[in-house]
N, CA and C atoms as a LAMMPS dump frame, in Angstrom:
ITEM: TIMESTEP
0
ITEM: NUMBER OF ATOMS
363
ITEM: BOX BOUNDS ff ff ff
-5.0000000000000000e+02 5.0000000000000000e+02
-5.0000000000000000e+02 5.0000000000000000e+02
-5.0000000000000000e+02 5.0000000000000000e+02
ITEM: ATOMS id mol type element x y z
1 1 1 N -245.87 87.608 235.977
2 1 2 C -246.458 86.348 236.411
3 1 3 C -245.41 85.532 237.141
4 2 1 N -245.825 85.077 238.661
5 2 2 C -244.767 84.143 239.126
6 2 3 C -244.941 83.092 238.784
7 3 1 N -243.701 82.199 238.29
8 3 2 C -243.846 80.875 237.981
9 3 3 C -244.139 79.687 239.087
10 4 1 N -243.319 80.216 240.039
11 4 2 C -243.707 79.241 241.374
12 4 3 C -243.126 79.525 242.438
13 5 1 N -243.972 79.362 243.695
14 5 2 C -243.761 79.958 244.763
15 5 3 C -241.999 79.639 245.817
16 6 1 N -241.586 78.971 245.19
17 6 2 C -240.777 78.289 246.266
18 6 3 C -239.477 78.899 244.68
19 7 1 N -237.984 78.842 245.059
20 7 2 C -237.238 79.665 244.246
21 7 3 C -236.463 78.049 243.326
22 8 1 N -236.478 78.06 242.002
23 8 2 C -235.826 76.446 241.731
24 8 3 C -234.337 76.791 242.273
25 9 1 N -233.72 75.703 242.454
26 9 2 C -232.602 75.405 242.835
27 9 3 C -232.076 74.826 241.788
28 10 1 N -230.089 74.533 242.026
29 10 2 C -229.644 73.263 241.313
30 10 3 C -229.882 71.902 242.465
31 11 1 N -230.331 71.26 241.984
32 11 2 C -230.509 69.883 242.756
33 11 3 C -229.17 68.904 242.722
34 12 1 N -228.731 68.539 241.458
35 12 2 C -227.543 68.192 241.417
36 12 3 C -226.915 68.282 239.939
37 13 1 N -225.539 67.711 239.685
38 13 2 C -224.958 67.351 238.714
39 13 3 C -224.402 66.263 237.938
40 14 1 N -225.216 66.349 236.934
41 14 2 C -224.796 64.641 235.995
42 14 3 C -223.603 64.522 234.915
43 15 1 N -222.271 63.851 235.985
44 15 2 C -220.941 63.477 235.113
45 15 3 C -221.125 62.115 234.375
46 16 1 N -220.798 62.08 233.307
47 16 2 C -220.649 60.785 232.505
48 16 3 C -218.842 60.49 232.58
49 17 1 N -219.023 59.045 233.439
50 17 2 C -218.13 58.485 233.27
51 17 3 C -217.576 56.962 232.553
52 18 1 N -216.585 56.605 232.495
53 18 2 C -216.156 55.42 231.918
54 18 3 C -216.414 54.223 232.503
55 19 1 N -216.445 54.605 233.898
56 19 2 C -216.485 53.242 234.512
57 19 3 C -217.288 53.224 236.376
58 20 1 N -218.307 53.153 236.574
59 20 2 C -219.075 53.617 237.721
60 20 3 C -218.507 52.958 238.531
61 21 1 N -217.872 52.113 238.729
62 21 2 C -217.412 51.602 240.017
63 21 3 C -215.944 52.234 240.275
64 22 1 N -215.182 52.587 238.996
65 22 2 C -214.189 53.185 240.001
66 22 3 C -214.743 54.404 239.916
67 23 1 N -215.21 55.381 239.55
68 23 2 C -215.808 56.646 239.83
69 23 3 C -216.457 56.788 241.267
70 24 1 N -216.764 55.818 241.676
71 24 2 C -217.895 55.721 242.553
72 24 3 C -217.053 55.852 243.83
73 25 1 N -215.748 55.26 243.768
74 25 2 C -214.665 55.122 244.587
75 25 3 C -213.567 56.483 244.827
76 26 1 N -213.521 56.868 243.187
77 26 2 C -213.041 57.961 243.932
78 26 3 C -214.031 59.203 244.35
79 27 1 N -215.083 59.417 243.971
80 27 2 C -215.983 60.296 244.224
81 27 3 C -215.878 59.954 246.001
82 28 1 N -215.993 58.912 246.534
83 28 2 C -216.191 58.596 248.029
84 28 3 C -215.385 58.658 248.423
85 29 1 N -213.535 58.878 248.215
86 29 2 C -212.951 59.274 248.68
87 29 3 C -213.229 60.75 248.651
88 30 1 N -213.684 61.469 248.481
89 30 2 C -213.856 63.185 248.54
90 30 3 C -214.945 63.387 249.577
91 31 1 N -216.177 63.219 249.001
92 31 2 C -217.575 63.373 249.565
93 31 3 C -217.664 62.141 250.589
94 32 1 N -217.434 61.09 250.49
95 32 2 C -217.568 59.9 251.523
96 32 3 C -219.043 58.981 250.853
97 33 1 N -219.176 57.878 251.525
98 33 2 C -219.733 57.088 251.238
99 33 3 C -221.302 57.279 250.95
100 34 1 N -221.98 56.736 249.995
101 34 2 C -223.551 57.063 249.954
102 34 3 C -223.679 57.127 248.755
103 35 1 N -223.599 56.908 247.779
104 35 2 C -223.604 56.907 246.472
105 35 3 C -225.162 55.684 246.123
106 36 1 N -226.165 55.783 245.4
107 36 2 C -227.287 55.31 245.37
108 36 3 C -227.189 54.244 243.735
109 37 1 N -226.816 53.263 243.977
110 37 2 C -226.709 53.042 242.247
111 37 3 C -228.106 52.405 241.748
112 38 1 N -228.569 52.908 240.602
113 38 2 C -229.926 52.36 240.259
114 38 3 C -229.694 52.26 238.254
115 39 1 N -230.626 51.632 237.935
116 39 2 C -230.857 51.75 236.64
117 39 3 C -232.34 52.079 235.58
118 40 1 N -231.879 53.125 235.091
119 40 2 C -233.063 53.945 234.573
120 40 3 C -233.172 53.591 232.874
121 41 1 N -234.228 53.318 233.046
122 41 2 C -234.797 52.799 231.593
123 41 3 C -235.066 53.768 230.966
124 42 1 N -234.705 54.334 229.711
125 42 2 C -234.662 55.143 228.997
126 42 3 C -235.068 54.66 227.254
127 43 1 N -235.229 55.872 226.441
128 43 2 C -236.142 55.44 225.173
129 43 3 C -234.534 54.647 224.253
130 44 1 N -233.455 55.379 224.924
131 44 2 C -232.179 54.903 224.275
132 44 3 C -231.624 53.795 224.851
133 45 1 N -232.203 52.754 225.62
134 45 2 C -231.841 51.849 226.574
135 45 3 C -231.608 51.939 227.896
136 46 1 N -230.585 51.377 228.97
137 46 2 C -230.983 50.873 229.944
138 46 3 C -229.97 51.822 230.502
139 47 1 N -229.594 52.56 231.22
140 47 2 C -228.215 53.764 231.78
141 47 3 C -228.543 53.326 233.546
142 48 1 N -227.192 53.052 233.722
143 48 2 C -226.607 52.666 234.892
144 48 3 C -226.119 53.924 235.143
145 49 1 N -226.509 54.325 236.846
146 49 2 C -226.794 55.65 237.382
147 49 3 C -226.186 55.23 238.998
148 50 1 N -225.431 56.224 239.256
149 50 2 C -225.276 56.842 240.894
150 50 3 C -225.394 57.947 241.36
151 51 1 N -226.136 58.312 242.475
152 51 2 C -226.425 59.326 243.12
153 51 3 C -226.196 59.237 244.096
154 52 1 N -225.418 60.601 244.468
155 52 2 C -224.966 60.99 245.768
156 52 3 C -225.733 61.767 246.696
157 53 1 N -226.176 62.076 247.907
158 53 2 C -226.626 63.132 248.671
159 53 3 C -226.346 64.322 248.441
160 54 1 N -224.595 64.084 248.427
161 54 2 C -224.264 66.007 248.185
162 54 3 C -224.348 66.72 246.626
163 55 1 N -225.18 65.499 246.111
164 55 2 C -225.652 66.181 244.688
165 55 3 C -224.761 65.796 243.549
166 56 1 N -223.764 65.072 243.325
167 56 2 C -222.94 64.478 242.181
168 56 3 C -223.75 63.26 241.826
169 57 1 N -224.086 63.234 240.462
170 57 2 C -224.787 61.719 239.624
171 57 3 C -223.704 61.586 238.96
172 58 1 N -223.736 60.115 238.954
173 58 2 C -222.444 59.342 238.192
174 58 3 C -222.76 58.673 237.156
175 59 1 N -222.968 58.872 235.727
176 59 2 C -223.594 58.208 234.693
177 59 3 C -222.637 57.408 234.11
178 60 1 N -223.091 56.008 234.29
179 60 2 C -221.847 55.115 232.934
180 60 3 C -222.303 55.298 232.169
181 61 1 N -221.104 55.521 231.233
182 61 2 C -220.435 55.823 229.639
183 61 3 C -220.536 55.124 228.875
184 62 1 N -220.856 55.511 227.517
185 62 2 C -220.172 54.739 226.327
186 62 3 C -219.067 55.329 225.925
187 63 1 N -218.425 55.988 226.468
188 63 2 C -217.491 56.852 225.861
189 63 3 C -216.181 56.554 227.046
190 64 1 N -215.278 56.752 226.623
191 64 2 C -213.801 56.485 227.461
192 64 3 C -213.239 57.454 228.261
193 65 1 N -214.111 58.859 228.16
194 65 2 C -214.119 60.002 228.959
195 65 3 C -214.839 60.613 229.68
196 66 1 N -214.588 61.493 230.551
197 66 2 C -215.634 62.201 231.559
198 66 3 C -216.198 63.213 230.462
199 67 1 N -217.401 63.521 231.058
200 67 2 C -217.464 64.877 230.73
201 67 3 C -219.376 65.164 231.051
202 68 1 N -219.456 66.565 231.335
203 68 2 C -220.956 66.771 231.916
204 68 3 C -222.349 67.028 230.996
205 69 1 N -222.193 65.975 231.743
206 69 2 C -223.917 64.95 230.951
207 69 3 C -225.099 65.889 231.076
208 70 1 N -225.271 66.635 232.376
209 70 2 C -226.356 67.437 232.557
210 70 3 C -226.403 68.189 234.013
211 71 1 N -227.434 68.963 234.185
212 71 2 C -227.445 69.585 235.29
213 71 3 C -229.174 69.199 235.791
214 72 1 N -229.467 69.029 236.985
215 72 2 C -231.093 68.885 237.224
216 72 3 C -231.247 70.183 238.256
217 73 1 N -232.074 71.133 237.511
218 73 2 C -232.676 71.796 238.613
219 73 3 C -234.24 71.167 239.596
220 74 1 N -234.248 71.916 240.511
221 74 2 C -235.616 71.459 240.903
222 74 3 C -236.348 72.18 241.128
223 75 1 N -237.506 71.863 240.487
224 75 2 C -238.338 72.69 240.387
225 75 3 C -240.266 72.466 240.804
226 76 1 N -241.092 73.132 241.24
227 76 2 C -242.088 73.072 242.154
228 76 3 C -243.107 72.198 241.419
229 77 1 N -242.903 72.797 240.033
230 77 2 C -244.204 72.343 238.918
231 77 3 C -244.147 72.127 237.616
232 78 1 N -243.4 71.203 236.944
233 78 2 C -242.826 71.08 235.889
234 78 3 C -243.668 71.743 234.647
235 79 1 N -245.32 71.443 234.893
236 79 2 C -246.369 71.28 233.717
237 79 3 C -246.495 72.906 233.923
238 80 1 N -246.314 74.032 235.166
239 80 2 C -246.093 75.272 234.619
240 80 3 C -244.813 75.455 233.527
241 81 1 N -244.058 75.186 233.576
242 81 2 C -242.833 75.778 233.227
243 81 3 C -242.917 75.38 231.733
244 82 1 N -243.84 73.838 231.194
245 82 2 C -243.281 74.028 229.278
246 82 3 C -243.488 74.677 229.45
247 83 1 N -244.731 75.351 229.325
248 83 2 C -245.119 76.888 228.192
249 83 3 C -243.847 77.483 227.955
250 84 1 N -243.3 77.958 229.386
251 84 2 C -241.701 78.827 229.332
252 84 3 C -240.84 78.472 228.172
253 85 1 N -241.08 76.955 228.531
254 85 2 C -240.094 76.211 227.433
255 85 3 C -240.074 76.577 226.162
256 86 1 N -241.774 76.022 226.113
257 86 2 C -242.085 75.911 224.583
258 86 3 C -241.733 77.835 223.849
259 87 1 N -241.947 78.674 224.594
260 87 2 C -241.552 80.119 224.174
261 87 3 C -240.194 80.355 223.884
262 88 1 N -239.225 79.54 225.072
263 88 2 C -238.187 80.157 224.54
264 88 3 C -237.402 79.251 223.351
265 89 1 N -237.869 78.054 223.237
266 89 2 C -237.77 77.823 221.681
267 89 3 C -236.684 76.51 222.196
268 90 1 N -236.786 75.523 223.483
269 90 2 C -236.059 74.945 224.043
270 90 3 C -237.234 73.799 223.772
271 91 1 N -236.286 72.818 223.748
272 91 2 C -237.024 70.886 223.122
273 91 3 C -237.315 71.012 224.398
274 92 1 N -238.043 69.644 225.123
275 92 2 C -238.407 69.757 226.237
276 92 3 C -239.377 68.018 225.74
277 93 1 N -238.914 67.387 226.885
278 93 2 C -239.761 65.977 226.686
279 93 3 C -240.187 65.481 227.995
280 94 1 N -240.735 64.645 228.54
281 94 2 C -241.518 64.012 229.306
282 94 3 C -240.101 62.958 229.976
283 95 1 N -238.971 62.798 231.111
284 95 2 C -238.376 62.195 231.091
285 95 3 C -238.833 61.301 232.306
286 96 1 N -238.187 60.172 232.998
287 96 2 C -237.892 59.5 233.915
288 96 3 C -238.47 59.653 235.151
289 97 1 N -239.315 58.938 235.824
290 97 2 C -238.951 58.856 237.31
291 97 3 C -237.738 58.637 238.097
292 98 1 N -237.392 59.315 238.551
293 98 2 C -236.495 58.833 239.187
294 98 3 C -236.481 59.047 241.111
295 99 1 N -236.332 58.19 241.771
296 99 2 C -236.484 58.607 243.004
297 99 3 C -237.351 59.289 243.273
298 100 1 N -238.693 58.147 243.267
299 100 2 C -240.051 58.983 243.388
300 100 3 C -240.44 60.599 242.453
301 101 1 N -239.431 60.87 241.812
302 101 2 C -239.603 62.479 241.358
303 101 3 C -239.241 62.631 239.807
304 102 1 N -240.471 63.074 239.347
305 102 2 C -240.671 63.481 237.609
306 102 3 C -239.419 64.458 237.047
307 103 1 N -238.873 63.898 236.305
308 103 2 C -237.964 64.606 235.425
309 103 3 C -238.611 65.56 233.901
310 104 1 N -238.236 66.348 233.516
311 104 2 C -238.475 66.74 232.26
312 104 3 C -237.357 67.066 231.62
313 105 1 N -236.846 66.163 230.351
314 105 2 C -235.713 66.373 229.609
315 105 3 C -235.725 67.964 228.527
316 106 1 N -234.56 68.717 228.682
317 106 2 C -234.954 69.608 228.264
318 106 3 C -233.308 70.151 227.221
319 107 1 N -233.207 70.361 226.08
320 107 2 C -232.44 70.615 225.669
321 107 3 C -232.397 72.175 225.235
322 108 1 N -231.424 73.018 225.647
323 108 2 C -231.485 74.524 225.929
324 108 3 C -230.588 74.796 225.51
325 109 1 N -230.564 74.575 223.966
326 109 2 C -229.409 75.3 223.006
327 109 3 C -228.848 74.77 223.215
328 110 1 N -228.144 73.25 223.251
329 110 2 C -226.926 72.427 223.487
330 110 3 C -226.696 71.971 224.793
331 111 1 N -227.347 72.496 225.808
332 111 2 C -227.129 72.703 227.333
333 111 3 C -228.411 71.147 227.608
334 112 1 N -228.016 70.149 227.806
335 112 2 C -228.901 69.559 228.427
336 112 3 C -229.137 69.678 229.959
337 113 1 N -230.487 69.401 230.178
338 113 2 C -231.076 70.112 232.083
339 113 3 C -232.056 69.26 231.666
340 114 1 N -232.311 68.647 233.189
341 114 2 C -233.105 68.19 233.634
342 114 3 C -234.009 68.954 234.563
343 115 1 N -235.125 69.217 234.42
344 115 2 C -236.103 69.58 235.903
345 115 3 C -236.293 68.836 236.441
346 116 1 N -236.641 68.742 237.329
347 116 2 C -236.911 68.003 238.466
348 116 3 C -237.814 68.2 239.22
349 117 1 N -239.533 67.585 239.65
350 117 2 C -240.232 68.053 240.334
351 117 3 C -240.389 67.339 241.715
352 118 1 N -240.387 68.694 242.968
353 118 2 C -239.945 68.073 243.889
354 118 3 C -241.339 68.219 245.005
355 119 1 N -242.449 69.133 244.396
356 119 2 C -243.425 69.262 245.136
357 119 3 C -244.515 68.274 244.986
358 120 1 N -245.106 67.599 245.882
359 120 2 C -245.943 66.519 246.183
360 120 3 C -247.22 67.17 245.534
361 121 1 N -247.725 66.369 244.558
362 121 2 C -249.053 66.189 243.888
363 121 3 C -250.098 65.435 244.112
């Protein structure tokens, strides 16, 4: 059975850092300027967020260190894929809009991922 016609990708990567504004600075010294800062309401409160084009998210921290928060693939059709989920024995919740596009929080044995649906409904 194909799951969906188009192949998922990684879309991008979510670093948790200490402090988004200097992160934000040095990230733009590398990649250059464009960083998107928004704030996403979540069931755990309010998380201050940057996104880049070339795919780096910059999550402020409660914590005094980096370290990787998550990965978002993207994917065609989120509501195919629980079932997948629910089989292979992976949590899986209903997450965020973000930038017009449905997230599904998914915890995969310690591995947090985000999906990401990128096909118009």
């Amino acid at each position: 059975m194909a799951i969906m016609s188009a192949a998922p990708h990684l879309l991008r990567m979510a670093i948790e850092v200490p402090d988004l504004d200097i992160w934000i600075s040095k990230w733009e010294r590398i990649i250059g300027p464009g960083f998107e800062t928004m704030t996403v309401q979540q069931p755990t409160g309010d998380v201050l967020i940057a996104i880049h084009p070339a795919g780096i998210e910059l999550v402020q921290s409660r914590e005094e260190k980096l370290g990787l928060r998550s990965f978002h693939l993207a994917v065609e059709d989120i509501d195919e894929l629980v079932p997948v989920l629910d089989e292979l024995g992976w949590d899986s919740t209903p997450g965020p809009v973000v930038q017009g596009r449905q997230h599904q929080i998914v915890s995969a044995e310690g591995l947090r991922m985000l999906l990401v649906e990128v096909a118009a409904k």
